[in-house]
N, C-alpha and C positions, 0 to 999 in steps of 0.2 A: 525207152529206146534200148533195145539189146544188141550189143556187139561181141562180134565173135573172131575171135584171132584162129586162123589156119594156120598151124607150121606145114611146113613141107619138110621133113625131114628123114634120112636115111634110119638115123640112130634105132634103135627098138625103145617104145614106151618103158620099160625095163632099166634100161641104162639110164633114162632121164628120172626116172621113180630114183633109184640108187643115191642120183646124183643131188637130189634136192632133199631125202634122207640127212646124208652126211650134212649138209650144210644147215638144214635144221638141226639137226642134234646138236652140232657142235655147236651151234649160237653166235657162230663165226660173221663178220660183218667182211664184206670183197677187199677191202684193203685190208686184214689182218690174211687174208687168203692168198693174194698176190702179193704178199712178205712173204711169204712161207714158200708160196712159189719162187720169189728171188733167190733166195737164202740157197735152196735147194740147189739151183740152178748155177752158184756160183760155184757151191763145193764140188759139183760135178766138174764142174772147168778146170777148177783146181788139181781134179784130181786126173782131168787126162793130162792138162798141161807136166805133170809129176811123174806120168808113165813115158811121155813123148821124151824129156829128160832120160830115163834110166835106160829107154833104148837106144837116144844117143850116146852113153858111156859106153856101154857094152859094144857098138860098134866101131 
């Protein structure tokens, strides 16, 4: 029995090639992935909460 999955999707075959690249190369398993993504995602916060700060002194 042969099954076939259809995506529907906008993306270009391209960006999905790219995207499945990095993740094999890097030998990455999703939860060392979505750490990395936390991680990121905090120091970004960090760092507007730090600019929101410096424009309240100066005003």
């Amino acid at each position: 029995m042969n099954k076939y999955i259809i995506l529907d999707s906008e993306r270009s075959d391209g960006c999905i090639d790219f995207t499945m690249i990095i993740i094999n190369r890097n030998n990455a398993s999703i939860s060392t992935i979505g750490g990395s993504f936390r991680g990121q995602n905090q120091k970004f916060s960090n760092s507007l909460k730090r600019n929101r700060e410096k424009q309240k002194k100066s005003d």
